[in-house]
N, C-alpha and C positions, 0 to 999 in steps of 0.2 A: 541409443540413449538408455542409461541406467534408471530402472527407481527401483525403489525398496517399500516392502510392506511388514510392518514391524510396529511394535507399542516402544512409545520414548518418552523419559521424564519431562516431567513440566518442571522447570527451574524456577520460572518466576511467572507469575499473574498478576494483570492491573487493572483496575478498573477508568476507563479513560474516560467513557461519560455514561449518559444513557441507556443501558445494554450494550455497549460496545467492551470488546475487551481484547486484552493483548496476551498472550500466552511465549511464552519462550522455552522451546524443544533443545535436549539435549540431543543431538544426533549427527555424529561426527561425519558420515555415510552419506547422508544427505544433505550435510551443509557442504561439502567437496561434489557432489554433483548437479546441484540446484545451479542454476541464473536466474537472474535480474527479469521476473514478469510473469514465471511459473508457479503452480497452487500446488495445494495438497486435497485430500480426501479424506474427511475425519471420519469416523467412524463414532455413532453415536448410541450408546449401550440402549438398546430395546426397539433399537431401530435400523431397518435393512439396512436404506440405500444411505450410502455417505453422503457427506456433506463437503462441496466445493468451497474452500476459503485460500486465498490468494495469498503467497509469501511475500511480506512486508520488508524486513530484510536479511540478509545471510551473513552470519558472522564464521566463515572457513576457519580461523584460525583458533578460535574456542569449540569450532563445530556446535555452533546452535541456528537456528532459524526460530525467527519471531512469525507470528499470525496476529492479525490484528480483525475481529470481525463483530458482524451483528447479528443482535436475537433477532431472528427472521419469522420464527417459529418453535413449534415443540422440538424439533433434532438442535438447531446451533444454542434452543435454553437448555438441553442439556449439555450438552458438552460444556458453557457458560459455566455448568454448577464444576467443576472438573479444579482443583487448587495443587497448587507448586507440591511437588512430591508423590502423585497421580500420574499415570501413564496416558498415554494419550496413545491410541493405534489410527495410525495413518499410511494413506501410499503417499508414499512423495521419491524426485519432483516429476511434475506432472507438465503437461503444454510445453509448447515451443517456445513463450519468454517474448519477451523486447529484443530487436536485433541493435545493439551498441556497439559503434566502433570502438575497435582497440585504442585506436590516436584518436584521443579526445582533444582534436582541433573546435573552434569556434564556442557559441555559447550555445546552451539548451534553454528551453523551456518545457517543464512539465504543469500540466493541465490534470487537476484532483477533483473527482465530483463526489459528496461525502464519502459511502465507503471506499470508495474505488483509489483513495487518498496513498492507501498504505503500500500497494504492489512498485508505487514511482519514487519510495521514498532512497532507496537504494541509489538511481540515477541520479538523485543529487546528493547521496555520498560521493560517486564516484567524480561529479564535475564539479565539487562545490561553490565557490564562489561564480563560476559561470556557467551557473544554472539558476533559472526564476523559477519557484514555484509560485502557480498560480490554485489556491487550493474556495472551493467552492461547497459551501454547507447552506443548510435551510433556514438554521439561526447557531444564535453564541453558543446552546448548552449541545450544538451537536459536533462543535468546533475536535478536532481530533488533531493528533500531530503535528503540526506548528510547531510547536518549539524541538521540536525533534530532527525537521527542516533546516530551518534556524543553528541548530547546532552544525548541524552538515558546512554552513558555511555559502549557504543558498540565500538567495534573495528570495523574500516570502510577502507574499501577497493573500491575503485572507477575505472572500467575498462573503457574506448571509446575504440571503435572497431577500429577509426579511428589516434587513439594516442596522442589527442589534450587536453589531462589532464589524471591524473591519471596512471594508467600501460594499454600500449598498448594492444588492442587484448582483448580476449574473458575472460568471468568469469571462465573458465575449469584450467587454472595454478594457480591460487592464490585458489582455490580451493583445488586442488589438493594438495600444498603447506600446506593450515589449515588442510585440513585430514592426511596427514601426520606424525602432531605432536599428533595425539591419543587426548583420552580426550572426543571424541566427542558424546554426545548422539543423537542428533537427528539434522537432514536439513530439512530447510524448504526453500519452491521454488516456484514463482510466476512468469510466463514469458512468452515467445515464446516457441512453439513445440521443435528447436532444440535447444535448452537452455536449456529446460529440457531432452531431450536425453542425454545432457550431462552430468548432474546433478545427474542423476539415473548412467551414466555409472562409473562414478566416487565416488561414494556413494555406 
């Protein structure tokens, strides 16, 4: 497996809510060697160890990869302050990825637990209309990529734990609800520890 360690433009910045932000890397290298569930390793000026943020999605054909992540701390609020035209030095790609069939037979379902939203959104580009996303946040203002889902051609499903949009409560009923109707070949799940306890127990 290839990766590369090298500084790459920031094309574009946005602010998606709360401390969360999305970055877009010009890096033709690593959008041709990257898949679907692997991260990168930012590098945050005045500070050692990098920072692990997970590739959201790969655009091969313009060569860019998106990051989408959170102020965690003093390393990812730096790299935060970082605006389109700014380098960014990263290794990428990193991890093994999501394992997806080539023949996308039957329908998916992906399970999003707030940040963990961004690395699955790729998997419903690829199956769009027969893929559910099921995406789970704390409340409305921490809501993230939805309509980005949405665009894919995914069925979307938006839980707050707190009930201030979407279906009240946890990703475990509208889940439970898609497995249900049969059909399904495969779930894929990016989250918190007990989000995926749930996820496995229900699958």
């Amino acid at each position: 497996m290839s990766f590369y360690c090298s500084s790459y433009p920031i094309v574009e910045k946005k602010a998606l809510a709360g401390g969360i932000y999305s970055f877009t890397l010009k890096c033709p290298e690593v959008a041709q060697a990257a898949c679907v569930g692997q991260f990168v390793q930012i590098k945050a000026e005045g500070y050692t160890l990098r920072r692990p943020i997970s590739i959201c999605s790969i655009d091969k054909e313009n060569g860019t990869i998106r990051l989408v992540f959170e102020v965690r701390g003093k390393g990812t609020d730096k790299i935060s302050e970082l605006n389109k035209g700014d380098l960014m030095d990263v290794i990428a790609p990193l991890g093994n990825g999501f394992t997806v069939p080539a023949k996308k037979d039957g329908r998916v379902i992906v399970v999003g637990g707030g940040i963990g939203t961004p690395p699955l959104l790729d998997i419903a580009n690829m199956y769009g209309e027969n893929c559910t996303a099921i995406l789970g946040f704390r409340s409305f203002d921490k809501v993230i990529l939805d309509k980005d889902y949405a665009l894919s051609g995914a069925k979307v499903i938006v839980c707050t734990d707190d009930g201030s949009t979407g279906v009240g409560g946890t990703i475990a009923q509208p889940l439970a609800d898609e497995l249900a109707k049969g059909g399904v070949a495969a779930v894929y799940a990016c989250g918190p520890t007990p989000m995926l306890k749930a996820v496995v127990a229900a699958a």
